[in-house]
C-alpha positions in Angstrom: 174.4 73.2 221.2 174.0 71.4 217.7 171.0 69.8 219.1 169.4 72.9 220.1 170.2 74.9 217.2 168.7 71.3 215.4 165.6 71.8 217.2 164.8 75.6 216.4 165.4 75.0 212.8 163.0 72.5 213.1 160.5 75.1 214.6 161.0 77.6 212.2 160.5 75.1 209.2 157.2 74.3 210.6 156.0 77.8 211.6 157.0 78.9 208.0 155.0 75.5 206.1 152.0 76.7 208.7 152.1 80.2 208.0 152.6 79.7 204.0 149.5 77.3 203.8 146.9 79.9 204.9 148.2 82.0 202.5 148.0 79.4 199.6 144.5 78.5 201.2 143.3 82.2 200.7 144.8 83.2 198.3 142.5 84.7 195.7 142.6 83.3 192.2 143.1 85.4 189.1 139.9 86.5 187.3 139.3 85.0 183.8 137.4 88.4 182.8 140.3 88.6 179.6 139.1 84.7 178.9 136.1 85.5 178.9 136.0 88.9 176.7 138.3 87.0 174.6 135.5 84.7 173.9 133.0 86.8 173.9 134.9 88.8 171.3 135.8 85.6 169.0 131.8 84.7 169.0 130.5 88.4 168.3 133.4 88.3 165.1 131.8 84.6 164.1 128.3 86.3 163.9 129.4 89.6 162.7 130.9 87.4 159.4 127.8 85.4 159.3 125.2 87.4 158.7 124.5 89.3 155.5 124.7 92.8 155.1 121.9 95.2 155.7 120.9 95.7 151.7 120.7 92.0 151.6 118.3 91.6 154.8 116.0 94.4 153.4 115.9 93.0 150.0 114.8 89.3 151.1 112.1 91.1 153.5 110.8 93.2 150.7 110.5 90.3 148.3 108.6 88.0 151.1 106.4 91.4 151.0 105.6 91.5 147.5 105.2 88.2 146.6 102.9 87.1 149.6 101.0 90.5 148.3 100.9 89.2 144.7 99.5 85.6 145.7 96.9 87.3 147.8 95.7 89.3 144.3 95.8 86.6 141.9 93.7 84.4 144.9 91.4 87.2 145.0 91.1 88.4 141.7 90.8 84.5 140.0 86.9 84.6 140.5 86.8 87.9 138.8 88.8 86.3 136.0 87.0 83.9 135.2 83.8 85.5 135.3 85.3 88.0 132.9 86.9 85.0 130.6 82.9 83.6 130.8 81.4 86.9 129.7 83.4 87.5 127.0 83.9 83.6 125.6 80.8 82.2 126.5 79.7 78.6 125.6 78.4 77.9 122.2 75.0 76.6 122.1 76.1 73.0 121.9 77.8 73.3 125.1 75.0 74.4 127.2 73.1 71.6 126.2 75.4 69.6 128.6 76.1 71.9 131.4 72.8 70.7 133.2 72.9 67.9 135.4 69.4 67.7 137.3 69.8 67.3 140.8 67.1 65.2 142.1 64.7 62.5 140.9 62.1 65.1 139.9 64.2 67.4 137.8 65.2 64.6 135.7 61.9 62.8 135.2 61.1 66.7 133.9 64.2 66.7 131.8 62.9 63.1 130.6 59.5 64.1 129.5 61.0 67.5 127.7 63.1 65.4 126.0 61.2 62.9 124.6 58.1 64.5 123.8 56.9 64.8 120.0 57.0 68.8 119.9 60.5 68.3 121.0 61.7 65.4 118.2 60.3 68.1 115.7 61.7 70.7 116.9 65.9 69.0 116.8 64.5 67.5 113.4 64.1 71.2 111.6 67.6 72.4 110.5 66.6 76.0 110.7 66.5 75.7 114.3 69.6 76.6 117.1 68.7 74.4 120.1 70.6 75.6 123.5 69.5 76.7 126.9 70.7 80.1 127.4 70.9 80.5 131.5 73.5 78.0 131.4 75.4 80.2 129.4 75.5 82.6 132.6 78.6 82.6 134.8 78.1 80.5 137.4 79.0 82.9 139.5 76.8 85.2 138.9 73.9 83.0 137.9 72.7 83.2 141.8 72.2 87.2 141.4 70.1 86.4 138.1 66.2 86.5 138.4 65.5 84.0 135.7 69.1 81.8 135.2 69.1 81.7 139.3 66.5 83.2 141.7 63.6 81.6 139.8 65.1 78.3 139.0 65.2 75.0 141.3 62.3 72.6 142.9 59.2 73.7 142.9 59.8 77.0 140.6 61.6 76.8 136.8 62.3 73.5 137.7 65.1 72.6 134.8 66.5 74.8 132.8 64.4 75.7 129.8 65.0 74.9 126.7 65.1 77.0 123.7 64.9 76.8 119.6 65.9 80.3 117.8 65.4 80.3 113.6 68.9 80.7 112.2 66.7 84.1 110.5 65.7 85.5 113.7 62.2 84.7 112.4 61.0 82.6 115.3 61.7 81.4 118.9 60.5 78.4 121.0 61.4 77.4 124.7 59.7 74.9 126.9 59.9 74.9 130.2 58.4 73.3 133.1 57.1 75.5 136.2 56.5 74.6 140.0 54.1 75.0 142.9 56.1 77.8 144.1 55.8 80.6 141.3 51.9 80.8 142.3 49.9 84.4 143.3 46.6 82.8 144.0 46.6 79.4 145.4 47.7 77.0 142.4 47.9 79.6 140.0 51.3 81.1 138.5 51.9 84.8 139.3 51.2 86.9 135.9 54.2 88.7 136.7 56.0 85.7 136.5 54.3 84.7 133.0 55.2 88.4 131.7 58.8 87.9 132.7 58.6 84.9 130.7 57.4 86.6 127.9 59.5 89.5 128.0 62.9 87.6 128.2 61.4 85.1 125.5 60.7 87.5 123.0 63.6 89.6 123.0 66.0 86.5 123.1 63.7 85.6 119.3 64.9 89.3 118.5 68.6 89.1 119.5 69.9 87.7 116.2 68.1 90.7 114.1 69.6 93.0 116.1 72.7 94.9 116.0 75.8 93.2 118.1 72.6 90.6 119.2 71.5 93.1 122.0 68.1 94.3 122.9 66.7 96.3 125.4 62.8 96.2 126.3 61.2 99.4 125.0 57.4 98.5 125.2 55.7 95.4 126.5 52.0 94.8 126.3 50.2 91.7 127.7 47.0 90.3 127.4 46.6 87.2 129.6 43.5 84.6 128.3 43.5 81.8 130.3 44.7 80.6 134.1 48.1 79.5 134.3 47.7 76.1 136.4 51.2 75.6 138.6 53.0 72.4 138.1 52.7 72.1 134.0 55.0 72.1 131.0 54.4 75.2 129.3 55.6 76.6 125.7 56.6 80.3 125.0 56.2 81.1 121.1 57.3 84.4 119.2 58.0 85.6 115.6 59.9 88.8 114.9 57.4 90.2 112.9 59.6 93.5 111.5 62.8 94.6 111.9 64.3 98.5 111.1 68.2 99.4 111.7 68.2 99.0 116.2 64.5 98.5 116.4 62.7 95.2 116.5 59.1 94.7 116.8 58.2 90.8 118.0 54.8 88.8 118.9 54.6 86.2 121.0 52.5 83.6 123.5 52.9 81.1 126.4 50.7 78.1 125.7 50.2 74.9 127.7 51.9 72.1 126.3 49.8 69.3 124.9 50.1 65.8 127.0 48.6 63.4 124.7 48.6 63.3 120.4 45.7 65.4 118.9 45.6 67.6 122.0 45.2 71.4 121.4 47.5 73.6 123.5 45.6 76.7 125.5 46.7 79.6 125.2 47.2 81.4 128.3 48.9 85.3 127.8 49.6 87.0 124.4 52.2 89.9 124.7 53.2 92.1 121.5 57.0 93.8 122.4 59.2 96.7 120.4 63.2 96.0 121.2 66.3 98.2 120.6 69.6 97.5 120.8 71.8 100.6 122.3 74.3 102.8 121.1 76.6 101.2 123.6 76.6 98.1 122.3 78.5 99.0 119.6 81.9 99.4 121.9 80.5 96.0 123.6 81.1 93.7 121.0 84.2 96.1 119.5 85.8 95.0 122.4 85.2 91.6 121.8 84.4 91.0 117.9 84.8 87.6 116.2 82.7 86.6 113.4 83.5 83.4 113.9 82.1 82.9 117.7 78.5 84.1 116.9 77.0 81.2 118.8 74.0 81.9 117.5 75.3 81.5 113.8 73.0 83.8 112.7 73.9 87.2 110.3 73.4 90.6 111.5 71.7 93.8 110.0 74.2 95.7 108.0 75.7 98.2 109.9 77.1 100.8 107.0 74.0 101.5 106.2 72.4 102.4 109.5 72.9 105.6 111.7 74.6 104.2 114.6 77.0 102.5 112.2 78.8 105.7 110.9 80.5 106.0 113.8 82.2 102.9 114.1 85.7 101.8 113.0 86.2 101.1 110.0 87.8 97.9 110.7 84.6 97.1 112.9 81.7 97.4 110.0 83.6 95.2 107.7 83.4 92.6 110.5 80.0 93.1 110.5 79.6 93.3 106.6 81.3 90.2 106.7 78.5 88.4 108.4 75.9 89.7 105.4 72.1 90.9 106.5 69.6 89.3 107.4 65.9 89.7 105.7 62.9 89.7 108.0 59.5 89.5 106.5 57.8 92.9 106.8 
């Protein structure tokens, strides 16, 4: 009896161990869904503190904005400046003198010869004369949009930049400059448009300093051309301001070849006779920009209290101008 009831219990401890370990087997785990929300939560609170407001996150945008926008204007607006700064401080007269460096072996065996021909040592050795070379005094960047400081100058045209001697009077002008194979109308034979462009830009720069503010505008230009111009030759433009009258300058002037050996008579090749007046405008020109004291031409102007356009000015503007005296032309 024991033994049976042994056995049975034996049974029903088995039948209970197999019937509990297919339930442990299945049985199905509990989701981690509150882990994970609980994390997801805790990470989304970590970030949340992190980053900065919304008034702080606009602000760091809209100073990116403005200062990428301000370097992108002062990149584009630096050539501008210093054009402007060039214009209105140009270099003296001394200074262009060295701004030329010639560029090949023929510009500077032309610079060479200029330099160390007689006409030339006379010319440094007169005290009444200004020696510069006005197109270097053009901005650079604008010298390439300029007929005579830039379209006309290189190999085989202008090919240095000439050289000039004004009278500290206003009296007289020379320049010398040499001119190429590649200024010509008939074969070998510079253009006489290009010789009357010489002679109009040469006569009213020998006009400039007897001239209100220095400016002069071409009102009449006559020409009488005497001789061939031969290409590939030195040749020297001459003028004298011959009267002067409040805005109004009258100046004469010639291109003549220049001599190659001692004793040697230049030819004349063009005569031109020229009236120059400097305009109303020109008055709020140098306004802007007065300074006795960077006349680079160190010459004295015309006296502007007396003259018609000069009751208009400031008052503060024609004692800057009385203060650089008159200047007498003979008449």
């Amino acid at each position: 009896m024991s033994s049976r009831l042994l056995s049975a219990t034996r049974r029903h401890t088995s039948t209970l161990r197999l019937v509990s370990t297919p339930r442990s087997r299945h049985c199905i785990p509990t989701p981690p869904s509150r882990a994970i929300s609980t994390t997801t939560d805790s990470a989304s609170a970590s970030v949340a503190a992190d980053k900065p407001p919304l008034f702080r996150r606009t602000a760091s945008v809209t100073g990116r904005i403005l200062l990428f926008t301000a370097l992108g204007f002062i990149m584009a607006a630096a050539p501008a400046y210093e054009s402007a700064r060039t214009i209105l401080s140009p270099p003296d007269d001394a200074a262009s003198l060295t701004m030329y460096t010639p560029e090949d072996d023929d510009a500077k065996a032309k610079e060479d010869y200029i330099n160390s021909h007689p006409l030339v040592a006379s010319l440094r050795a007169d005290p009444d004369m200004i020696e510069s070379r006005p197109h270097m005094k053009i901005p650079e960047t604008w010298r390439k949009h300029n007929l005579t400081g830039g379209t006309l100058m290189g190999p085989g045209k202008v090919t240095v930049p000439p050289f000039s001697w004004s009278e500290r009077s206003g009296k007289s002008y020379v320049q010398i400059s040499h001119v190429g194979t590649d200024l010509c109308g008939h074969e070998g034979i510079i253009h006489g448009g290009f010789l009357a462009t010489m002679l109009d830009e040469g006569l009213a720069r020998c006009s400039f300093p007897v001239l209100p503010f220095n400016v002069g505008m071409t009102a009449k230009l006559e020409i009488n051309y005497k001789a061939p111009a031969m290409a590939n030759q030195y040749l020297v433009l001459r003028a004298t301001t011959v009267k002067a009258e409040g805005r109004k300058a009258w100046v004469e002037g010639h291109i003549e070849t220049l001599p190659t050996e001692e004793g040697q008579q230049p030819t004349v090749l063009a005569t031109a006779s020229a009236l120059f007046i400097s305009p109303r405008q020109a008055s709020v020109w140098t306004f802007l920009n007065a300074d006795p004291q960077a006349d680079s031409r160190h010459v004295l102007l015309t006296n502007l209290a007396l003259t018609d356009h000069g009751k208009d000015l400031p008052s503060n503007m024609k004692q800057r101008t009385q203060a650089r005296g008159e200047v007498g032309i003979g008449r």
